[in-house]
VMD Tcl script that builds the backbone (N, CA, C; Angstrom):
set m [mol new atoms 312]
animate dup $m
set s [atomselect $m all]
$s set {name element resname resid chain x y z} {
  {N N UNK 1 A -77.951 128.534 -33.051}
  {CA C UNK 1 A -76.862 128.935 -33.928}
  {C C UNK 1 A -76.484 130.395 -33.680}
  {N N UNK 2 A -77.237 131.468 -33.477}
  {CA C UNK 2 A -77.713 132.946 -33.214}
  {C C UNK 2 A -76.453 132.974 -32.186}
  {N N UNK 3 A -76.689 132.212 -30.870}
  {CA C UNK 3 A -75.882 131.849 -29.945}
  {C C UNK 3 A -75.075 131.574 -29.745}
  {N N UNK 4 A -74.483 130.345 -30.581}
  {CA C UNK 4 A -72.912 129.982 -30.680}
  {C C UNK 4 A -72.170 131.370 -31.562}
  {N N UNK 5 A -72.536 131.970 -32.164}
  {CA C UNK 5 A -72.088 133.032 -33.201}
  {C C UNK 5 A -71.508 134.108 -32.067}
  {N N UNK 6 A -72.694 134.744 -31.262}
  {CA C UNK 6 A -72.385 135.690 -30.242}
  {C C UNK 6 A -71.855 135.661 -29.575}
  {N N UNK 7 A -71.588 134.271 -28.927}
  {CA C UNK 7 A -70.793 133.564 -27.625}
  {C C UNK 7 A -68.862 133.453 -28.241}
  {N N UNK 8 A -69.199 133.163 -29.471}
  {CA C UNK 8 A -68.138 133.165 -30.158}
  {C C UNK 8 A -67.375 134.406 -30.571}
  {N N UNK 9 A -67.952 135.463 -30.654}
  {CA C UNK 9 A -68.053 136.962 -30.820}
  {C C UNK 9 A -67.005 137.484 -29.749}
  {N N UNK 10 A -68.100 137.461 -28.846}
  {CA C UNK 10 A -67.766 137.720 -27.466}
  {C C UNK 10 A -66.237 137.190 -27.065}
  {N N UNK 11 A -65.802 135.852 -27.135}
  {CA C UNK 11 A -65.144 135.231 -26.603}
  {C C UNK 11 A -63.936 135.941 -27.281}
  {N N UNK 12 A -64.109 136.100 -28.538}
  {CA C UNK 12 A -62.555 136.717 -29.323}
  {C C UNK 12 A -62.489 138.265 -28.958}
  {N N UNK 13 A -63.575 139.195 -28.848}
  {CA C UNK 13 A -63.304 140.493 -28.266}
  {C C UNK 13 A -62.659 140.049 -27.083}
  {N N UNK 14 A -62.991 139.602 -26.054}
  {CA C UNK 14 A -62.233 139.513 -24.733}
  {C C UNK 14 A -60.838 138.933 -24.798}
  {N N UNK 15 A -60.351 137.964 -26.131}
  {CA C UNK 15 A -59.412 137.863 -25.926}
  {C C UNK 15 A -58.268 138.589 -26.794}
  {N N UNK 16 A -58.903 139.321 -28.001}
  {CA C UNK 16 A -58.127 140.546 -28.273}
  {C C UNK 16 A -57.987 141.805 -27.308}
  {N N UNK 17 A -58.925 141.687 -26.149}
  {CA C UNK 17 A -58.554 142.851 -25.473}
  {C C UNK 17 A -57.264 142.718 -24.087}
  {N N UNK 18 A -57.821 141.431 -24.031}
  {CA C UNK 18 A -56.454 141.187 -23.131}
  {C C UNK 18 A -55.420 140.614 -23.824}
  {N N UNK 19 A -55.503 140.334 -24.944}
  {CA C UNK 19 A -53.972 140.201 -25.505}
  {C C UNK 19 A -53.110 141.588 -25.731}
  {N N UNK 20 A -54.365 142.481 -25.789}
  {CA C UNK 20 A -53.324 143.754 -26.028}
  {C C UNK 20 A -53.472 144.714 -24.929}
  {N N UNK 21 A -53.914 144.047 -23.629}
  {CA C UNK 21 A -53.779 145.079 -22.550}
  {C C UNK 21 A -52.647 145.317 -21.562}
  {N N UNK 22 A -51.356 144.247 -22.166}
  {CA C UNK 22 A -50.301 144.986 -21.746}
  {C C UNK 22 A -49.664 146.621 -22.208}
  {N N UNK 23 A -49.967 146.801 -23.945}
  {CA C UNK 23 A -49.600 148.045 -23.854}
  {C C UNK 23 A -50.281 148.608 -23.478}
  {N N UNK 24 A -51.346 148.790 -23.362}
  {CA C UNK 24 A -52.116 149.893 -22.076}
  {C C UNK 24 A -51.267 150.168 -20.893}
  {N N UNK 25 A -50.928 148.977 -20.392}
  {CA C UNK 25 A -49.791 149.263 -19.329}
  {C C UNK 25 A -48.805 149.488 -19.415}
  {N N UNK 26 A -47.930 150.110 -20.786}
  {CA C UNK 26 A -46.874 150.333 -20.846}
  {C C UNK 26 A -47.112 151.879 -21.166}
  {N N UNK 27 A -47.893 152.517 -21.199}
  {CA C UNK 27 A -48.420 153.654 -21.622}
  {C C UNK 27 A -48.888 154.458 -22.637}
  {N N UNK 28 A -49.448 153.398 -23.192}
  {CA C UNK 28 A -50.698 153.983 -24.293}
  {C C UNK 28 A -52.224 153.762 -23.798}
  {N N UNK 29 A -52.506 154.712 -24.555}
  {CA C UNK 29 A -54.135 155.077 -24.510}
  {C C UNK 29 A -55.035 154.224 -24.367}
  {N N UNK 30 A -54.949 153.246 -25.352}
  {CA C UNK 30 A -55.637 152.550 -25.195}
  {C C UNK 30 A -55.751 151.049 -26.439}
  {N N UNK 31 A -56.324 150.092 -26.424}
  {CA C UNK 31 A -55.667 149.107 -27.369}
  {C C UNK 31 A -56.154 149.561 -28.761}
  {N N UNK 32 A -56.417 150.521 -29.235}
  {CA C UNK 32 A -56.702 151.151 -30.589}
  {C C UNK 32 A -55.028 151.982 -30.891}
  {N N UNK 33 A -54.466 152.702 -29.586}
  {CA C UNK 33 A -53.156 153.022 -29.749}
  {C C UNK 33 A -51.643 152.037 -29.992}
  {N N UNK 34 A -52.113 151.053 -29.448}
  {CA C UNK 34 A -51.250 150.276 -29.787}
  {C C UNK 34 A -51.522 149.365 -31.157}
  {N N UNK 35 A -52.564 148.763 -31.521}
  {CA C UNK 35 A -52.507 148.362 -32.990}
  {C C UNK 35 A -52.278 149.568 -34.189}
  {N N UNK 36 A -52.479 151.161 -33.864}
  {CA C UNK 36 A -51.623 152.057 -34.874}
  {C C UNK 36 A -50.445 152.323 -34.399}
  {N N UNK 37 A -49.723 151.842 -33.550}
  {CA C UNK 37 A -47.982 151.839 -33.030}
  {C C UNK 37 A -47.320 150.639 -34.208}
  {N N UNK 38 A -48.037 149.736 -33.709}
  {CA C UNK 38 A -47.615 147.847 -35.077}
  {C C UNK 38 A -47.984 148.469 -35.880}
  {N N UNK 39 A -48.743 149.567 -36.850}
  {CA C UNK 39 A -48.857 149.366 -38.274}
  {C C UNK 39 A -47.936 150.438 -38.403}
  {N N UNK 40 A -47.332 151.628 -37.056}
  {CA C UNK 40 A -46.355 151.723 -37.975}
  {C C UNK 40 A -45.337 151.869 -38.154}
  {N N UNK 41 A -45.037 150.779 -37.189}
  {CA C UNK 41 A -43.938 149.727 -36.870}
  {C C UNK 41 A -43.391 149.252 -38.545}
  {N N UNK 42 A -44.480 148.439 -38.261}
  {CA C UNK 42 A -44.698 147.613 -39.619}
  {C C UNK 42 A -44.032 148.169 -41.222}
  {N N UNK 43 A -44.776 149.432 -41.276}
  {CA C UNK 43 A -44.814 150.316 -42.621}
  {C C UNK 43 A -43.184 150.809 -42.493}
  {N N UNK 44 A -42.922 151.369 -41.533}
  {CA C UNK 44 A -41.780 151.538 -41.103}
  {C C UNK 44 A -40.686 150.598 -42.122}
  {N N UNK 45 A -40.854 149.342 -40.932}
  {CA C UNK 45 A -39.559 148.905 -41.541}
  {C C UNK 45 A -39.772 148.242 -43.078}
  {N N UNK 46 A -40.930 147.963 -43.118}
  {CA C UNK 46 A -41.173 147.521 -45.196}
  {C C UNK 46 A -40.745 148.868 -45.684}
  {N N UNK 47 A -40.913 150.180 -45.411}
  {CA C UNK 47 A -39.609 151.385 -46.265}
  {C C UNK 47 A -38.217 150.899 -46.141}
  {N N UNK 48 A -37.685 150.584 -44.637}
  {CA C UNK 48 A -36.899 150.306 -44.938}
  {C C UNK 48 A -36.075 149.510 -45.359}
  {N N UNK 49 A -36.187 148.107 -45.857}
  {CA C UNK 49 A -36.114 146.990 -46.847}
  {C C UNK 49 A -36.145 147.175 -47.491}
  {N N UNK 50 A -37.089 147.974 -48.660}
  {CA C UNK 50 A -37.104 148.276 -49.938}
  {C C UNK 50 A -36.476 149.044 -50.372}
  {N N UNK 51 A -35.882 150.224 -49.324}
  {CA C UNK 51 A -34.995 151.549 -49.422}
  {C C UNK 51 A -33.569 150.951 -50.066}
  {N N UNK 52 A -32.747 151.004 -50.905}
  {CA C UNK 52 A -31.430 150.788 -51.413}
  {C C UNK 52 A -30.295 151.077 -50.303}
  {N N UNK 53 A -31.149 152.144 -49.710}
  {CA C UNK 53 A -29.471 153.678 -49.181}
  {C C UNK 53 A -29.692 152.487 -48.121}
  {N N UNK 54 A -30.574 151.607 -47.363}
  {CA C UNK 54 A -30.459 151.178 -45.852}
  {C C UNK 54 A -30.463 149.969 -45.788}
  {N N UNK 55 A -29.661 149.712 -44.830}
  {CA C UNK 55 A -29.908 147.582 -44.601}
  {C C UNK 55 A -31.213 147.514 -43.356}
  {N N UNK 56 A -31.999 147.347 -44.042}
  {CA C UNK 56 A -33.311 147.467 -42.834}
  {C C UNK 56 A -33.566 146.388 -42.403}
  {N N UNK 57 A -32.556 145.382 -42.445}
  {CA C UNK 57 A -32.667 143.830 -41.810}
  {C C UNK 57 A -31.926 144.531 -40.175}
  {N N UNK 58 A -31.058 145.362 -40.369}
  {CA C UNK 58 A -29.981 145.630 -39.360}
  {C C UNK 58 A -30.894 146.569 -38.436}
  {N N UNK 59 A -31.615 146.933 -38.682}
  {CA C UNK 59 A -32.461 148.283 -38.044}
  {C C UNK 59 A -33.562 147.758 -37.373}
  {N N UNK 60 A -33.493 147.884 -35.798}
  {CA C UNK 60 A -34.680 147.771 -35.409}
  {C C UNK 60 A -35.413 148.892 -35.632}
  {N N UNK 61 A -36.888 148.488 -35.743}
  {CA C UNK 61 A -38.016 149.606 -35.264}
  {C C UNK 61 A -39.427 149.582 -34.015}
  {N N UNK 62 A -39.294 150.473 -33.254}
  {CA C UNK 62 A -40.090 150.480 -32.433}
  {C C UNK 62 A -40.770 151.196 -32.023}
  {N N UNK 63 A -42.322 151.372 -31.627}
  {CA C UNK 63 A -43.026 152.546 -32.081}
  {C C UNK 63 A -43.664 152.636 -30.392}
  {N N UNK 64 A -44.254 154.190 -30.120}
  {CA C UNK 64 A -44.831 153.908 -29.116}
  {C C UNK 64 A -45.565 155.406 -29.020}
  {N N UNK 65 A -46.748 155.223 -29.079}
  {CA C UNK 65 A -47.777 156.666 -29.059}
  {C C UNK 65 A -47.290 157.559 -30.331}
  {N N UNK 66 A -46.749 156.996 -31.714}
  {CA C UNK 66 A -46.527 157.504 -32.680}
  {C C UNK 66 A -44.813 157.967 -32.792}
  {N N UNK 67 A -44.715 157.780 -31.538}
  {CA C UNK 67 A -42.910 158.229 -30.906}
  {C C UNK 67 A -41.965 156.780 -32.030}
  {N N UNK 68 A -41.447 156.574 -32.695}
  {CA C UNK 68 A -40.263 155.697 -33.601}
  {C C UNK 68 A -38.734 156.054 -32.853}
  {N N UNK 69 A -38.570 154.916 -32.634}
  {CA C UNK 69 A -37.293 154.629 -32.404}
  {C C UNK 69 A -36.363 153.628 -33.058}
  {N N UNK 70 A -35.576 154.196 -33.784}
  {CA C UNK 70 A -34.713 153.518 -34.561}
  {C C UNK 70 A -33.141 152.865 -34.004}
  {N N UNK 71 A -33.197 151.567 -33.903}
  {CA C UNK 71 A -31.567 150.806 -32.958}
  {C C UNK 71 A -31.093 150.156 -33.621}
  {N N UNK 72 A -30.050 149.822 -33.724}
  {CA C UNK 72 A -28.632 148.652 -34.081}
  {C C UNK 72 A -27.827 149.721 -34.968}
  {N N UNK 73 A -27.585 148.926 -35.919}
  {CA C UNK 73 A -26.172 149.537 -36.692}
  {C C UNK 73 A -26.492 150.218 -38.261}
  {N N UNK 74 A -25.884 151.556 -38.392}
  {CA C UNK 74 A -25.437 151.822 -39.601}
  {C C UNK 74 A -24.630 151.773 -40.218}
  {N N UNK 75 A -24.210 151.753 -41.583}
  {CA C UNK 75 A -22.491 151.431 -42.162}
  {C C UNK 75 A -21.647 152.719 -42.404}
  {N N UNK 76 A -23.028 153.279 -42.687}
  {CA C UNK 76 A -22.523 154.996 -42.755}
  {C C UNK 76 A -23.636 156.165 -41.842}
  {N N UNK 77 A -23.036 157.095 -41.641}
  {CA C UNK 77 A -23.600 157.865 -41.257}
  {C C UNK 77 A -24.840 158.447 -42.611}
  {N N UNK 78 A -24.734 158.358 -44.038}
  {CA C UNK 78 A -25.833 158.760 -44.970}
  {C C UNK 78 A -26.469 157.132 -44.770}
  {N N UNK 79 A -26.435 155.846 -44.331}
  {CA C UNK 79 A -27.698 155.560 -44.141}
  {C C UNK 79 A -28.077 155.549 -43.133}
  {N N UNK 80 A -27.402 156.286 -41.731}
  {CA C UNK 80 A -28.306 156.733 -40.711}
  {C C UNK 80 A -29.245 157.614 -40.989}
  {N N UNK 81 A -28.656 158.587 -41.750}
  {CA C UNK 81 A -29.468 159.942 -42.181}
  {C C UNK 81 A -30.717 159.230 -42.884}
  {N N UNK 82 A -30.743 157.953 -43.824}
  {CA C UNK 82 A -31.782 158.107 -44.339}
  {C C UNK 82 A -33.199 157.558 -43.792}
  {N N UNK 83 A -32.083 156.575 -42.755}
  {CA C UNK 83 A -33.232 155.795 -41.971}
  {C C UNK 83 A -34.403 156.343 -41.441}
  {N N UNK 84 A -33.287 157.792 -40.788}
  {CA C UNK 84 A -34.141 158.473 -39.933}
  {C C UNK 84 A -35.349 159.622 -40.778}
  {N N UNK 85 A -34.807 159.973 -41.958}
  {CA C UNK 85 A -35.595 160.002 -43.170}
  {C C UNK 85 A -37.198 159.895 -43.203}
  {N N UNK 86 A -36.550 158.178 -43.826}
  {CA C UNK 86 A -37.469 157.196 -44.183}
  {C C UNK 86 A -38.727 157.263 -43.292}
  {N N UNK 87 A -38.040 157.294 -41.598}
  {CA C UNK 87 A -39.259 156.874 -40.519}
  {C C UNK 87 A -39.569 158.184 -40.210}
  {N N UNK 88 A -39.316 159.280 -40.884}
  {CA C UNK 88 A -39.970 160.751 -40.217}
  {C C UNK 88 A -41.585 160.990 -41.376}
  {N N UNK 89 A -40.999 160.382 -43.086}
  {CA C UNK 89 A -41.947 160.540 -43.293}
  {C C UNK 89 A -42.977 159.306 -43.673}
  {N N UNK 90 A -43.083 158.508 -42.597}
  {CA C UNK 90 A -44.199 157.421 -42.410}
  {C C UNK 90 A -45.032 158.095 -42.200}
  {N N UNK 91 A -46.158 158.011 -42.610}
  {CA C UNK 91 A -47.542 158.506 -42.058}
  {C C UNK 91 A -47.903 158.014 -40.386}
  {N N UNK 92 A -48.472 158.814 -39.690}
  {CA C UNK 92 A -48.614 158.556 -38.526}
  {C C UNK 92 A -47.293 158.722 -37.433}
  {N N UNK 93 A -46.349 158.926 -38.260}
  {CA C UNK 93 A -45.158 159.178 -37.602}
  {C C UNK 93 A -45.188 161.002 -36.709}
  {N N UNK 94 A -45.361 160.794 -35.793}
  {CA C UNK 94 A -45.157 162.083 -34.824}
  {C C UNK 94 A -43.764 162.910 -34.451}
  {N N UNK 95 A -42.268 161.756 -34.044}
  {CA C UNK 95 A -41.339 161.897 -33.477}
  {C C UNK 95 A -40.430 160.378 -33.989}
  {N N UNK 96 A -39.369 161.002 -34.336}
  {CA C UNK 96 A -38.120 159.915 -34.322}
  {C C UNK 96 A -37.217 160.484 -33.396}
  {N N UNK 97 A -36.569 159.064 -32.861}
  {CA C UNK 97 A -35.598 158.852 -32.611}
  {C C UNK 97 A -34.672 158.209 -32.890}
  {N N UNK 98 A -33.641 158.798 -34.013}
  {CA C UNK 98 A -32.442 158.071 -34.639}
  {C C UNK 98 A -31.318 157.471 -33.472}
  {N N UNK 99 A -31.413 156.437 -33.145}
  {CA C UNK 99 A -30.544 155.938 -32.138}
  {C C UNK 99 A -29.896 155.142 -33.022}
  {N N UNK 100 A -29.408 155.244 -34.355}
  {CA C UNK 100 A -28.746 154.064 -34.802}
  {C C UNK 100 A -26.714 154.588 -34.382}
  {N N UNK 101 A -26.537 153.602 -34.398}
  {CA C UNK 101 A -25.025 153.271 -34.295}
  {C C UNK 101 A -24.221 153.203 -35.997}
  {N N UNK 102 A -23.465 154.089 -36.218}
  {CA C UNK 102 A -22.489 154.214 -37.273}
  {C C UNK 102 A -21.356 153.352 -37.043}
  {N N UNK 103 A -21.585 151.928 -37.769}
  {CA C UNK 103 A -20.075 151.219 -37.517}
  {C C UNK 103 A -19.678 150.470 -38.860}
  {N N UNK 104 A -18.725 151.467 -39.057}
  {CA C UNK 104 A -18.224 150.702 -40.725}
  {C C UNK 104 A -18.314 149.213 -40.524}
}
mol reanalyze $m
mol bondsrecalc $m
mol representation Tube
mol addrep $m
């Protein structure tokens, strides 16, 4: 039983590590950098859903070595402003990039 447990252990580390060893190859550190990129990805856009000023269905978010990048469309330029806001003060947030598009 000791055995099937460890073997079983084993088998899911190896395959969480190669499930996430493409971002290693996209240029992060390492797969501890990329599961805090998704959380705050994640946190990210749940601000922005809940935020009033933003349509955070419309907003991509994408994270990479703490770097946020924000894409698609705003209706106004104040909820570009807030988007970019919102994702400066995420925790873990290092750098935004407001790339959103202003289109009434």
């Amino acid at each position: 039983m000791k055995h099937i447990r460890a073997i079983s252990f084993a088998i899911l580390t190896g395959v969480t590590l190669v499930s996430t060893g493409c971002a290693v190859m996209r240029g992060q550190t390492s797969p501890g950098a990329y599961v805090d990129d998704r959380a705050i990805t994640t946190a990210v856009k749940a601000k922005l859903i809940e935020d009033k000023r933003t349509g955070g269905l419309s907003i991509n978010v994408d994270t990479l070595n703490g770097a946020v990048a924000l894409s698609g469309f705003a209706k106004s330029q104040s909820e570009k402003d807030a988007a970019g806001q919102i994702a400066s003060t995420t925790r873990g947030v290092r750098e935004v990039r407001n790339n959103l598009i202003v289109r009434p």
